[in-house]
MDTraj code that builds the backbone (N, CA, C; nanometers):
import mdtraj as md
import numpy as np

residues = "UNK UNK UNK UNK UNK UNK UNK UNK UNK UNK UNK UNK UNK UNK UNK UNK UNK UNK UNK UNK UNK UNK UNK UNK UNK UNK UNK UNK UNK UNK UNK UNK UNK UNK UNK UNK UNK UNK UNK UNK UNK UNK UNK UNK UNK UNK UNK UNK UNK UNK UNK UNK UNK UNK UNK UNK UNK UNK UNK UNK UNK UNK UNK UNK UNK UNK UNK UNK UNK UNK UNK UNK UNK UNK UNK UNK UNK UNK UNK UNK UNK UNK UNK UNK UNK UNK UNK UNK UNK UNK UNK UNK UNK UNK UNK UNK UNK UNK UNK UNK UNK UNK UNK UNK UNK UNK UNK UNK UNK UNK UNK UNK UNK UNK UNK UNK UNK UNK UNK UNK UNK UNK UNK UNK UNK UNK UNK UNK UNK UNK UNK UNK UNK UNK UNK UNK UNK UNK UNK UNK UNK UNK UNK UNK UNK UNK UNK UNK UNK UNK UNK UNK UNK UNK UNK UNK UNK UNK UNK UNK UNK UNK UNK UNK UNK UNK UNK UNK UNK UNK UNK UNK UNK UNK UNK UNK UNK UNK UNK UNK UNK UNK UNK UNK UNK UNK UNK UNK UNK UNK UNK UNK UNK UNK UNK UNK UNK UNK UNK UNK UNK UNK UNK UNK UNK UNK UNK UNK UNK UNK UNK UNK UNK".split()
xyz = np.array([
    [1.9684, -6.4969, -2.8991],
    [2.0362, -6.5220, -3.0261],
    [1.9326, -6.5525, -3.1329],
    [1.9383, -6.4842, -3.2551],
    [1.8715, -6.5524, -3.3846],
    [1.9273, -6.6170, -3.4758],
    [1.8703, -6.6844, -3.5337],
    [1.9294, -6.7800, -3.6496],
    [1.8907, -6.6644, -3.7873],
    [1.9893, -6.7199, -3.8651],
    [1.9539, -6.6424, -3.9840],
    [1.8182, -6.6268, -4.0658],
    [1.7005, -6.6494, -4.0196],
    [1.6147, -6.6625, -4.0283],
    [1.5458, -6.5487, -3.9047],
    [1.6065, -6.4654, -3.8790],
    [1.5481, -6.4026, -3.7829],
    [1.4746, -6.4500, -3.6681],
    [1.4535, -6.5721, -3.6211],
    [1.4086, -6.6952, -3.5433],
    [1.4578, -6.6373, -3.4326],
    [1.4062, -6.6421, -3.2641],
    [1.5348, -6.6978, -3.1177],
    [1.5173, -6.8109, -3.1081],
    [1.6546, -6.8080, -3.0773],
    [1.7035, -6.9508, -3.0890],
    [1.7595, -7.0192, -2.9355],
    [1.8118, -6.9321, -2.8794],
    [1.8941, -6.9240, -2.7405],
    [1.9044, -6.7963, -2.6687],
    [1.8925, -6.7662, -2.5100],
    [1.9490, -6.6412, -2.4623],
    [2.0323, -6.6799, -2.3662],
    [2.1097, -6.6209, -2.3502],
    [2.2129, -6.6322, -2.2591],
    [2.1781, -6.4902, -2.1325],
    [2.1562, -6.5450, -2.0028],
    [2.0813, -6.4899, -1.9169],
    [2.1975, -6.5278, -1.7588],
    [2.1129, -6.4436, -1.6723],
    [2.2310, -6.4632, -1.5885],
    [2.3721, -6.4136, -1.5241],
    [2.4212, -6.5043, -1.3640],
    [2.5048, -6.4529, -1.3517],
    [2.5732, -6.3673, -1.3573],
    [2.7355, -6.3230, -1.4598],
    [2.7562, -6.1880, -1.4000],
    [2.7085, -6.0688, -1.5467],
    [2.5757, -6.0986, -1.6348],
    [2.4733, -6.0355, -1.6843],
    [2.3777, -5.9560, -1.6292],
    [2.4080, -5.8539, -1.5874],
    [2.3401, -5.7587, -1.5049],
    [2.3029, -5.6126, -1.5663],
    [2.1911, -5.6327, -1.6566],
    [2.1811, -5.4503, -1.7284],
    [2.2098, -5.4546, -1.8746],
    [2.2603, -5.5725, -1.9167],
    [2.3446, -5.5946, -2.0605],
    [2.2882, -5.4554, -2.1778],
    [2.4041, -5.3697, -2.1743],
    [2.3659, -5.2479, -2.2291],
    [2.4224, -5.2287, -2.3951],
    [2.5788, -5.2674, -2.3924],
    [2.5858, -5.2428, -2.5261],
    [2.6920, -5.3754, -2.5993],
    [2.7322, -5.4355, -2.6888],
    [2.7975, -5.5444, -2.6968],
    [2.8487, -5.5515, -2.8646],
    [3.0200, -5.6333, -2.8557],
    [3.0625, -5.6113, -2.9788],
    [3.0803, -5.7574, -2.9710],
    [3.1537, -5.8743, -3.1159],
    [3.1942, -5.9476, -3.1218],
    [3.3145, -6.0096, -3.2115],
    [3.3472, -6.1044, -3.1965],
    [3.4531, -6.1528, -3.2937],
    [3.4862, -6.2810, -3.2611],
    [3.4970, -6.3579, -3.3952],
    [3.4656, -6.5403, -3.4600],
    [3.5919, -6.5816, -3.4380],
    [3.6435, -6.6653, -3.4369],
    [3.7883, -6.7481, -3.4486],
    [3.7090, -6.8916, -3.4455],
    [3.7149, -6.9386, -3.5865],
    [3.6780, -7.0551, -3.5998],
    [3.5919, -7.1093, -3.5350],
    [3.5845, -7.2110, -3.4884],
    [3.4519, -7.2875, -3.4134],
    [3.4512, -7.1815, -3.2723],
    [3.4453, -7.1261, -3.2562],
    [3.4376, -7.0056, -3.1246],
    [3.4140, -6.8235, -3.1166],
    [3.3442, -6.8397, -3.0723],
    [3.2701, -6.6452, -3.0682],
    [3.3541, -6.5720, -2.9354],
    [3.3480, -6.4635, -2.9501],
    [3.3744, -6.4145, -2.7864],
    [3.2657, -6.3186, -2.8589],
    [3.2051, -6.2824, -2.6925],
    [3.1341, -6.1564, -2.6892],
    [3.1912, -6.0583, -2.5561],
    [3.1770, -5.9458, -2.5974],
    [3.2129, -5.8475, -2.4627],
    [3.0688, -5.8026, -2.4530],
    [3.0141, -5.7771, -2.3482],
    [2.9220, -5.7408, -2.3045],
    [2.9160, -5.6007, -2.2083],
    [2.9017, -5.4548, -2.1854],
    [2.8453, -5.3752, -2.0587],
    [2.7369, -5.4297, -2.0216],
    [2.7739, -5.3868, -1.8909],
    [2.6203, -5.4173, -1.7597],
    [2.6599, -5.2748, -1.6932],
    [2.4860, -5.2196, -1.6833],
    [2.5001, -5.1177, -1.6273],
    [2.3482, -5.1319, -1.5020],
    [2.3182, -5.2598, -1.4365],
    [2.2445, -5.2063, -1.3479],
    [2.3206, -5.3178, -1.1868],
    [2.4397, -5.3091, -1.1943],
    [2.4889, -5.3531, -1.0421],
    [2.4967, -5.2623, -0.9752],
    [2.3706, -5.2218, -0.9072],
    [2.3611, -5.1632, -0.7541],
    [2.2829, -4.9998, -0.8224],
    [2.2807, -4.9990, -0.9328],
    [2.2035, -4.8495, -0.9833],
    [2.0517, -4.8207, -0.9637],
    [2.0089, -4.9924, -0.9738],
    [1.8610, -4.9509, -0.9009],
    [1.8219, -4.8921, -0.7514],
    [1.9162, -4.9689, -0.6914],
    [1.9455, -4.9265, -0.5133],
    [1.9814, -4.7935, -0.5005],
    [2.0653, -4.7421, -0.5970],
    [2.1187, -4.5923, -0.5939],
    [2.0537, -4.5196, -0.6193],
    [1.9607, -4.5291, -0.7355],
    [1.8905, -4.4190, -0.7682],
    [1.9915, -4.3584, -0.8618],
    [1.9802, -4.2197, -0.8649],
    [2.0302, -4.1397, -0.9455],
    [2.1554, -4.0788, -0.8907],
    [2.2167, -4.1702, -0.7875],
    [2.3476, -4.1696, -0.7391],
    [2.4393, -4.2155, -0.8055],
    [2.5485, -4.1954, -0.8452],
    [2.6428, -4.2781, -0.9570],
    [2.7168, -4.3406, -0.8609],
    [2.7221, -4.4502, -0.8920],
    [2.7771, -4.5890, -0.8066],
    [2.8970, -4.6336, -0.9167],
    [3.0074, -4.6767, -0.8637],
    [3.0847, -4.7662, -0.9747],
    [3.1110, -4.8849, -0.9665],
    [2.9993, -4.9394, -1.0394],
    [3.0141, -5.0653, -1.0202],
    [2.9552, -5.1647, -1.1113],
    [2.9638, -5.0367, -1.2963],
    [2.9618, -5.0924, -1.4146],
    [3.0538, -5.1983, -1.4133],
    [3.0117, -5.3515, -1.5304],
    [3.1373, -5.3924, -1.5555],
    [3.1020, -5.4465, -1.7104],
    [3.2727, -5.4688, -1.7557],
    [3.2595, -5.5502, -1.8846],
    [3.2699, -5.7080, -1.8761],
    [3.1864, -5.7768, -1.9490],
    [3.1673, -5.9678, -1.9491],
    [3.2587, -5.9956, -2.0821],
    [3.3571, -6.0860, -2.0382],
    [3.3455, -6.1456, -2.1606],
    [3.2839, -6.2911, -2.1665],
    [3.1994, -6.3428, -2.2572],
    [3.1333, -6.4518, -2.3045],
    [3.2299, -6.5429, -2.4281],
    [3.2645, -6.6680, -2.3937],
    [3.2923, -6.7433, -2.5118],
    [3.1697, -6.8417, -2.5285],
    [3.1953, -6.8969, -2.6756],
    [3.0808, -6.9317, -2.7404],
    [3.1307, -7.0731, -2.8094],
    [3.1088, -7.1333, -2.8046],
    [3.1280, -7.2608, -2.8744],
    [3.0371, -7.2811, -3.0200],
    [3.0463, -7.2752, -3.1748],
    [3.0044, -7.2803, -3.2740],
    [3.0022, -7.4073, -3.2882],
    [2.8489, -7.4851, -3.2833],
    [2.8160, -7.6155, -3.3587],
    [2.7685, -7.5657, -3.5269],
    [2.8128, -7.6581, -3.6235],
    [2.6736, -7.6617, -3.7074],
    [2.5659, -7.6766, -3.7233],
    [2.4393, -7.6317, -3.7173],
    [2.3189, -7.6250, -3.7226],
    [2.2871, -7.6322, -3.5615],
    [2.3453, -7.5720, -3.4970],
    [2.3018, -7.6114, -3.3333],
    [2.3400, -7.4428, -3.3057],
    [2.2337, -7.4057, -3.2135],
    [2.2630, -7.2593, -3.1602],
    [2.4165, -7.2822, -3.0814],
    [2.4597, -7.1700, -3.0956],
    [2.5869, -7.1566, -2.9854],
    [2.5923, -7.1620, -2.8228],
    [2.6677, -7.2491, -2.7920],
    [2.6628, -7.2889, -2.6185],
    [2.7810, -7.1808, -2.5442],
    [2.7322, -7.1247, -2.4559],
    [2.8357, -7.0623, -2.3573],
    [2.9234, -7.1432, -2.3156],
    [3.0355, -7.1448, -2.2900],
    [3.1427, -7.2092, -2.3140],
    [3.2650, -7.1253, -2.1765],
    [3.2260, -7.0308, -2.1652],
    [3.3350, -6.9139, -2.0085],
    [3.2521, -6.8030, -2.0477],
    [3.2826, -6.7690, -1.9218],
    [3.2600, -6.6104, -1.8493],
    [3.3280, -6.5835, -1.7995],
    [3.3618, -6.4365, -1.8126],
    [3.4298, -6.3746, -1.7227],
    [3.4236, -6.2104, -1.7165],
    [3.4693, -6.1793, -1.6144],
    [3.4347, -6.0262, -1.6177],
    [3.5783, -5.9737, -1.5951],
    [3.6078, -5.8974, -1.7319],
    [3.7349, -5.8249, -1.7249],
    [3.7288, -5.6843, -1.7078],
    [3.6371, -5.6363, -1.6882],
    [3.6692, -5.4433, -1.6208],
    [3.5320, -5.4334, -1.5387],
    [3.5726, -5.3891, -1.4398],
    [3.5156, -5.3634, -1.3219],
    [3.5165, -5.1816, -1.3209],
    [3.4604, -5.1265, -1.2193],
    [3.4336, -4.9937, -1.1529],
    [3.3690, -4.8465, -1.2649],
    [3.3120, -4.9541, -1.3393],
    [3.2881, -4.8461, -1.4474],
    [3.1713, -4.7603, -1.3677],
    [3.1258, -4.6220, -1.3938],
    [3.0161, -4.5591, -1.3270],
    [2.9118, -4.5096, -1.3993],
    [2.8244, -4.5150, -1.3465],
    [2.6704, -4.6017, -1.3843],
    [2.5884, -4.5128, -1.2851],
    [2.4491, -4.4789, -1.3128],
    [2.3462, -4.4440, -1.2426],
    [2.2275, -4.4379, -1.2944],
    [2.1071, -4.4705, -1.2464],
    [1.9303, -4.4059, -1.3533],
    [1.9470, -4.2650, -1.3832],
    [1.8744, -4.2868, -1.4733],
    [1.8165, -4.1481, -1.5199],
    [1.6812, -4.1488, -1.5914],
    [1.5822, -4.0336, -1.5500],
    [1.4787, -4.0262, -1.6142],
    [1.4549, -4.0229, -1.7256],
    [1.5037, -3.9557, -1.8104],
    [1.5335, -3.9465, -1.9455],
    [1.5919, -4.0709, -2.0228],
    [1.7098, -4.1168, -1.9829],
    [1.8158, -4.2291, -2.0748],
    [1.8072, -4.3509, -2.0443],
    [1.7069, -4.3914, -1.8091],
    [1.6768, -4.5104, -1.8491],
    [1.7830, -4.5428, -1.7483],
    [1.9028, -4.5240, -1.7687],
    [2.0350, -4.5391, -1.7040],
    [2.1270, -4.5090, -1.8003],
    [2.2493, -4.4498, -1.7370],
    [2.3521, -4.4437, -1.7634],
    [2.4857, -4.4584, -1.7323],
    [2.5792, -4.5635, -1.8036],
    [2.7067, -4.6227, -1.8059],
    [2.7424, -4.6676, -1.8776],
    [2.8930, -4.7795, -1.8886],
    [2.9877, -4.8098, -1.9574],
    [2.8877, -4.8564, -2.1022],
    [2.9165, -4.7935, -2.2041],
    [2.8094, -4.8378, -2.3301],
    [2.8553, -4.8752, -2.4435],
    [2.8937, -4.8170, -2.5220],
    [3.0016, -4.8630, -2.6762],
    [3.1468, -4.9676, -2.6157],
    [3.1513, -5.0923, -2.6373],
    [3.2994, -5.1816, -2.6803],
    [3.3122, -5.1598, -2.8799],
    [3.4626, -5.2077, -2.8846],
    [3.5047, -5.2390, -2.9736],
    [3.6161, -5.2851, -2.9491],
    [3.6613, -5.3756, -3.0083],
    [3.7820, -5.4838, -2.9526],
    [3.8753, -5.4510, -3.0831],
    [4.0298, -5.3446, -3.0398],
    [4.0682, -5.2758, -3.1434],
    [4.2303, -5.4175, -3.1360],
    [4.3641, -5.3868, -3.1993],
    [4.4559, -5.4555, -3.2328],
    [4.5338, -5.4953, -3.0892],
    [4.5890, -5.5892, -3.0993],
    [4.6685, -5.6727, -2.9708],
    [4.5856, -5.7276, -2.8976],
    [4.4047, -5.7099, -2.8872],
    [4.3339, -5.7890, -2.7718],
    [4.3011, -5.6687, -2.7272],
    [4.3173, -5.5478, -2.7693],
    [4.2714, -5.4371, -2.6429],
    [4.1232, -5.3599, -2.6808],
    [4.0630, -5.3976, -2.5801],
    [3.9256, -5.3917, -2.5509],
    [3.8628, -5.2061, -2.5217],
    [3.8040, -5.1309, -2.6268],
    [3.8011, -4.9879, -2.6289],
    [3.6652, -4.9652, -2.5383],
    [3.6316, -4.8820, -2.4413],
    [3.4911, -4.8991, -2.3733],
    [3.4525, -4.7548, -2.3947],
    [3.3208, -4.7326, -2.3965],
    [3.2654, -4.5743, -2.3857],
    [3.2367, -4.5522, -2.2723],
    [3.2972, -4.5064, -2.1401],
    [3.2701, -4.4108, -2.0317],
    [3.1751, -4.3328, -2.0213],
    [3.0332, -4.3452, -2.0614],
    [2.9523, -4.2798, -2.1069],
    [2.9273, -4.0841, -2.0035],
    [2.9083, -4.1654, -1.8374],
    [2.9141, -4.0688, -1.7445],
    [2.9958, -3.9761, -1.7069],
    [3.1490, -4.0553, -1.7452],
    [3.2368, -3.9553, -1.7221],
    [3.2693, -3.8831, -1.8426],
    [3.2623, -3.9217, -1.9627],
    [3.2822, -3.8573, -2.0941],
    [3.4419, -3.8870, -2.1066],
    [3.4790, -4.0264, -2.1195],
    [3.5984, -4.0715, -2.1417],
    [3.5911, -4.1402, -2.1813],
    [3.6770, -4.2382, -2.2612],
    [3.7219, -4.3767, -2.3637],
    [3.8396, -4.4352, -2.2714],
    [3.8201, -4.5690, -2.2574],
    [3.8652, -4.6823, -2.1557],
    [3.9619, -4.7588, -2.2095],
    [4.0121, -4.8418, -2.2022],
    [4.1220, -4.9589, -2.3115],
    [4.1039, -5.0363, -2.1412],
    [4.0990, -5.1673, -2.2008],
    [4.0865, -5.2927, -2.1261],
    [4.2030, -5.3633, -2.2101],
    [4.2947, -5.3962, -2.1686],
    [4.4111, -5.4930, -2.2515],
    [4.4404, -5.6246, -2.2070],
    [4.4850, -5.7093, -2.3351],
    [4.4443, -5.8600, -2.3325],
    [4.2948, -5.8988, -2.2960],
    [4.2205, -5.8286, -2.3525],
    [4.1198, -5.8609, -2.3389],
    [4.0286, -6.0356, -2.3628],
    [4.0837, -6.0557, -2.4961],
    [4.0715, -6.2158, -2.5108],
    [4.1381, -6.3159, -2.4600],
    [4.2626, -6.2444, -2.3345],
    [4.2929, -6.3683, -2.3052],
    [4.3211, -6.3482, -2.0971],
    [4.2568, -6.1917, -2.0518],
    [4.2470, -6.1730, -1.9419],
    [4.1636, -6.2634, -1.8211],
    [4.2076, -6.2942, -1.7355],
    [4.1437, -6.4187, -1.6557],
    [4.1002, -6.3383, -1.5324],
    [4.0906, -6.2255, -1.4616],
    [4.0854, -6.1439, -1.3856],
    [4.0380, -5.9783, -1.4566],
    [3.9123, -5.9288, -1.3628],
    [3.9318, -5.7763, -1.4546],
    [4.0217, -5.7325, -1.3749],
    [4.0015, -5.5933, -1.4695],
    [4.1254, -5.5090, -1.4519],
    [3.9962, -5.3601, -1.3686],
    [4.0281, -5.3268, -1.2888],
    [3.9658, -5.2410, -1.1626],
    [3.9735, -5.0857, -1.2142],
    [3.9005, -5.0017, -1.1990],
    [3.9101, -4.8523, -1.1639],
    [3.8579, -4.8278, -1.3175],
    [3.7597, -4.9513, -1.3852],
    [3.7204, -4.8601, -1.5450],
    [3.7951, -4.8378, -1.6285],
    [3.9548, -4.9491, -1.6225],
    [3.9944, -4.9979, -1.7210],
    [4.1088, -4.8254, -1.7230],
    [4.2084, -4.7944, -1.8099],
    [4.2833, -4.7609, -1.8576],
    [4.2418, -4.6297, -1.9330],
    [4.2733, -4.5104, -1.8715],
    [4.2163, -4.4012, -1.9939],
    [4.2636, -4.3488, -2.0513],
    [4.2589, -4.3756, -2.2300],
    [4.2641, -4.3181, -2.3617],
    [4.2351, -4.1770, -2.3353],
    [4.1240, -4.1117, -2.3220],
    [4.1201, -3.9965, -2.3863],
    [4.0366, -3.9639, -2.2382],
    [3.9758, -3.8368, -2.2227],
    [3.9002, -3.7688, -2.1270],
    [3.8974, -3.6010, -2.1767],
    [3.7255, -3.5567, -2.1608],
    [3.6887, -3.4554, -2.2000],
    [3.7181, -3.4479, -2.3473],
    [3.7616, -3.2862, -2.3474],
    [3.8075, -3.2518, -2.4791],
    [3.6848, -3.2708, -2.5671],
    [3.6546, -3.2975, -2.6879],
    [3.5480, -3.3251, -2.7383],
    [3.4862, -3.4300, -2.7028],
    [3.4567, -3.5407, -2.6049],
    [3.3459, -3.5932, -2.5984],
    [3.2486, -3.5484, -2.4849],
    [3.1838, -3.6212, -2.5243],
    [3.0211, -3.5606, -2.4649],
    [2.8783, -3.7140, -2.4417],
    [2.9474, -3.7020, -2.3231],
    [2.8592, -3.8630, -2.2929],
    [2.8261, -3.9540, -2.4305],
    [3.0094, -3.9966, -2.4705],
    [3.0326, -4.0943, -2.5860],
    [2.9028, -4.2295, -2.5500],
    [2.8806, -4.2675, -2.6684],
    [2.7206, -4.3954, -2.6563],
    [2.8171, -4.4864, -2.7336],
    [2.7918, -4.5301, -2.8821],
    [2.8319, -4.5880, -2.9850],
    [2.9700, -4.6076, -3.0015],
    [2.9681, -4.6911, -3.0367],
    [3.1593, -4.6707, -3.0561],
    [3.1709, -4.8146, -3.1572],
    [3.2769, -4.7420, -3.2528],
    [3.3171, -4.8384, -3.3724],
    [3.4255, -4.8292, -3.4054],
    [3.5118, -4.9312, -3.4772],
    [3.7199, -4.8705, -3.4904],
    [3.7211, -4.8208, -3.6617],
    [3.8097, -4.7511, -3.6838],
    [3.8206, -4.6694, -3.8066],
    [3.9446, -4.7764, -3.8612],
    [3.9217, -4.7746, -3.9846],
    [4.0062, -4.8814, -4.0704],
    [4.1814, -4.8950, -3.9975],
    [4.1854, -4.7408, -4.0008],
    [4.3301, -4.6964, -3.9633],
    [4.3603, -4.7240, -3.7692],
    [4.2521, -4.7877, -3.7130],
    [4.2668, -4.8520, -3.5766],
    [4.1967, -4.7198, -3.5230],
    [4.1966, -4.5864, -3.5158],
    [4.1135, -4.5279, -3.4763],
    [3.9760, -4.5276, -3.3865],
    [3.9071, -4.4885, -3.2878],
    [3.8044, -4.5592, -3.2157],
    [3.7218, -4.4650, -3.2622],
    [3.6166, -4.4441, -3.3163],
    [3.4951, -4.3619, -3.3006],
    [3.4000, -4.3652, -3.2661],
    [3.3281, -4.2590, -3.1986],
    [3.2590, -4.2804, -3.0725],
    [3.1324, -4.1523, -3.0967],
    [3.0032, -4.2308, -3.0867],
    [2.8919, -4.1293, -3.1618],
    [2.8682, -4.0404, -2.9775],
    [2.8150, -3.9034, -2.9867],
    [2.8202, -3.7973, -2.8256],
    [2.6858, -3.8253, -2.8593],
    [2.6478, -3.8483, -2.7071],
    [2.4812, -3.8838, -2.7052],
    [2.4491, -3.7258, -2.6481],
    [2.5631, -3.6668, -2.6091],
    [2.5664, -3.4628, -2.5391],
    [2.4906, -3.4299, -2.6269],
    [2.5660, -3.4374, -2.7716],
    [2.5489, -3.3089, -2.8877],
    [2.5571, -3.3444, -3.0037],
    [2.5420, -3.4846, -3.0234],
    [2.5101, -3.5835, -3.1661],
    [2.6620, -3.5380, -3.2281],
    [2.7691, -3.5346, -3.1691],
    [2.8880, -3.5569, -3.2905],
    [2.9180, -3.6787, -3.2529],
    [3.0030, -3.7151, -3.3723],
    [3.1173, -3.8147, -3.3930],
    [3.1929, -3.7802, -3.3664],
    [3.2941, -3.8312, -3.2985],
    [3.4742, -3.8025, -3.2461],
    [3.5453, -3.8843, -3.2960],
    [3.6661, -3.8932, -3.3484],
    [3.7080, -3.9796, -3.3656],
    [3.8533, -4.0064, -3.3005],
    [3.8832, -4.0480, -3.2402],
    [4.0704, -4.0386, -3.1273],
    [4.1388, -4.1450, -3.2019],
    [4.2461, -4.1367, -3.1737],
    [4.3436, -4.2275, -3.1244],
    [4.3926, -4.3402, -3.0302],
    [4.4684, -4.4240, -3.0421],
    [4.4816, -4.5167, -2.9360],
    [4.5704, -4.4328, -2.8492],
    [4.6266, -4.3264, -2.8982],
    [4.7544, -4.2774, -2.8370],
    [4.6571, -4.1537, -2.7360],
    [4.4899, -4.0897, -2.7849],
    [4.4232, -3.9966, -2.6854],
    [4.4403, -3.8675, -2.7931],
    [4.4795, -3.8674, -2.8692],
    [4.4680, -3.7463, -2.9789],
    [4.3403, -3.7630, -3.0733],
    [4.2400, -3.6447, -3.0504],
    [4.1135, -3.6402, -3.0977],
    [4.1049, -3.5137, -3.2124],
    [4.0418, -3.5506, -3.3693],
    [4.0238, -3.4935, -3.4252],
    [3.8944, -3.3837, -3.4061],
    [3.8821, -3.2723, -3.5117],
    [3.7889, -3.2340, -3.4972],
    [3.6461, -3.3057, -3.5073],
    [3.5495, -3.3038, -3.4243],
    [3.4251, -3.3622, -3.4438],
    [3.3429, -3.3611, -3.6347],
    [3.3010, -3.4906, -3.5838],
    [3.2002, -3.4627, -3.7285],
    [3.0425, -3.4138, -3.7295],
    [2.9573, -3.3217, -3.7203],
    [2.8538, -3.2741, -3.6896],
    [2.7660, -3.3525, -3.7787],
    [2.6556, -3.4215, -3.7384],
    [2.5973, -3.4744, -3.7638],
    [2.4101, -3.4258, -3.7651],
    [2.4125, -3.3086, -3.6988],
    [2.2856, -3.2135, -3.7175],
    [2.2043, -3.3019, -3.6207],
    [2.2012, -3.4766, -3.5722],
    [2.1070, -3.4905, -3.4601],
    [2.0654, -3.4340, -3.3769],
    [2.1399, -3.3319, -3.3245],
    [2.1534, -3.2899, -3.1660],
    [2.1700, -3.3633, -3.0621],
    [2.1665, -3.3103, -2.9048],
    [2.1666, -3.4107, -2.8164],
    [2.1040, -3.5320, -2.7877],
    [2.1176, -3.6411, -2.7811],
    [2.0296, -3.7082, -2.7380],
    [1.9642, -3.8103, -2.8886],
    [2.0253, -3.7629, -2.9991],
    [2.0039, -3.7978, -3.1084],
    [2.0497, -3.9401, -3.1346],
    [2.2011, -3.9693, -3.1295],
    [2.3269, -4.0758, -3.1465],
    [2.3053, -4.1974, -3.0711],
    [2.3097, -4.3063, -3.1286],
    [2.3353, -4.4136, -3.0440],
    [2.4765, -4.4940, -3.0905],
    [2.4046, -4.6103, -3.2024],
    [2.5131, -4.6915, -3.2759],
    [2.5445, -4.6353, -3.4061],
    [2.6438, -4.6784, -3.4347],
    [2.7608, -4.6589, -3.5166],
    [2.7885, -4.8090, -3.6110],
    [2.8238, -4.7615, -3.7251],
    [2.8931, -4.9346, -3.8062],
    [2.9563, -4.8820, -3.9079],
    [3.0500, -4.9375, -3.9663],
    [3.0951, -4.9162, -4.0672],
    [3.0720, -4.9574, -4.1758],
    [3.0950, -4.9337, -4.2970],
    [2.9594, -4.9804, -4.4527],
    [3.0922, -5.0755, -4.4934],
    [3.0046, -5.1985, -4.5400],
    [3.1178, -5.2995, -4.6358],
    [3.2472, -5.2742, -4.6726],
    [3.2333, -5.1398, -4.7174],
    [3.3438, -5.0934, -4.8086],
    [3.4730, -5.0254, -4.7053],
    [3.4176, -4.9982, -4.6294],
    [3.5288, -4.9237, -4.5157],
    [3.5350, -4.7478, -4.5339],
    [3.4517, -4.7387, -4.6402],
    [3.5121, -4.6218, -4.6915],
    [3.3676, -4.5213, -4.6412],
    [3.2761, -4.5561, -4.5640],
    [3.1810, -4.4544, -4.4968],
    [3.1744, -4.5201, -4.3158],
    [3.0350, -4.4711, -4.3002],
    [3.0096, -4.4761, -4.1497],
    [2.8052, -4.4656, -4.1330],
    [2.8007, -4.6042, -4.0683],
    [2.6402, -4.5754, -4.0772],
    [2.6773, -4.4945, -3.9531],
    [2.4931, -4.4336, -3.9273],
    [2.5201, -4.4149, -3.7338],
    [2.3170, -4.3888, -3.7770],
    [2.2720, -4.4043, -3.6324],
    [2.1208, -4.3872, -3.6035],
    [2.1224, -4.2414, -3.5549],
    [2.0052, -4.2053, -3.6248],
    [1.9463, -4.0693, -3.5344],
    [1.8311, -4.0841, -3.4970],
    [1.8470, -4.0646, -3.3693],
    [1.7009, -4.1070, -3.3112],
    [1.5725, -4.0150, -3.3376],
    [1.6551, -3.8735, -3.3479],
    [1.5494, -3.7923, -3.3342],
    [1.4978, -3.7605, -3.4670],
    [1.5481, -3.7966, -3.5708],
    [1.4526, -3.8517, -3.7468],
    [1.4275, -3.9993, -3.7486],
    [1.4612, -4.0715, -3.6539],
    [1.4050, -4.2270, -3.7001],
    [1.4668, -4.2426, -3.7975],
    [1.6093, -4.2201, -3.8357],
    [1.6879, -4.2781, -3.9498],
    [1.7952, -4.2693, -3.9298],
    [1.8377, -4.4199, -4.0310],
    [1.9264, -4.4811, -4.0443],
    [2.0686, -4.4000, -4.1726],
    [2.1628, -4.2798, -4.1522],
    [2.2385, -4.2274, -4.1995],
    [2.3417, -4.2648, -4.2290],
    [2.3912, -4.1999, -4.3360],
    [2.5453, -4.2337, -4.3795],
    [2.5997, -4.1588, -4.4227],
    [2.7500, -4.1409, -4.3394],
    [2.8576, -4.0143, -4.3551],
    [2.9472, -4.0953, -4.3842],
    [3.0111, -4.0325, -4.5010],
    [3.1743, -4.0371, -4.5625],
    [3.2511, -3.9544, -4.5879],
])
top = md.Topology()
chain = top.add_chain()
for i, resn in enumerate(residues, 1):
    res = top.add_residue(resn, chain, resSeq=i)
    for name in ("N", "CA", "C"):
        top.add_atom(name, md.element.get_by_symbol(name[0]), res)
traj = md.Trajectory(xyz[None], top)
């Protein structure tokens, strides 16, 4: 953790923190939750075998004033996500959260090229098994990375395949892609600009920081 001062201040290490790959958040007064992916339970042992046995953490946080934030629960609400090394990416599994309306928790399936929903996510006491609930599969994605929600609840999800943007539905209805000229291997994160009304995203393969509206 940094302080606004760009400072560390605290890490939170450990337990069921295993691989911590990609992570979203959200405040409610004196309290944080974080969702967390882990993508190395049992992938080093495997090798380049896909094992399922990604999962999602959630972390609560206790907000002091002027005091770093204390972990406060853990828990792991989605289990069996699939995960393996790779020479190239390092490893690959469950990667983009975004925590969209009712508590329901959106995941990027990176390996299988599917979008997940974890529900009640902020208030689940047990995960939920088999990689969570699937939204969408195939069709336009392409080993989804990034993932951010569109004003209108929408999930969008940067293809680490072929550098598009997708953007679906909660309901699994996917628009046409947005081409973004990265290419494969280009896309990571995704954010949305102050205004609501664009979309940052990284390209790796110019070392820059872009913006589509």
């Amino acid at each position: 953790m940094l302080n606004s001062d760009g400072q560390p201040v605290e890490t939170i290490a450990g337990a069921a923190i295993d691989g911590p790959w990609d992570m979203t958040s959200v405040a409610q007064g004196e309290q944080a939750t974080l969702f967390v992916t882990n993508v190395l339970n049992g992938t080093v042992a495997s090798g380049e075998t896909p094992v399922d046995e990604g999962t999602v953490v959630r972390l609560k946080l206790r907000l002091r004033p002027k005091q770093p934030p204390k972990v406060s629960g853990e828990t792991v609400i989605g289990e069996g996500f699939p995960e393996r090394t790779d020479p190239e990416a390092l490893v690959i599994g469950p990667t983009g959260v975004a925590l969209g309306g009712e508590g329901t928790l959106y995941v990027a399936d990176t390996l299988d090229d599917r979008l997940a929903a974890i529900p009640r996510a902020l208030t689940r006491h047990a995960p939920l098994g088999q990689a969570g609930t699937t939204v969408a599969s195939g069709g336009f994605l392409s080993s989804p990375l990034g993932m951010a929600l569109a004003p209108n609840g929408d999930i969008l999800t940067a293809n680490g395949g072929n550098g598009e943007i997708v953007e679906t539905t909660p309901g699994g209805a996917q628009a046409r892609p947005f081409e973004t000229g990265a290419g494969a291997g280009g896309l990571f994160g995704l954010a949305l600009t102050p205004s609501l009304k664009g979309l940052y995203f990284v390209n790796d393969a110019e070392n820059t920081l872009d913006l589509a509206r």
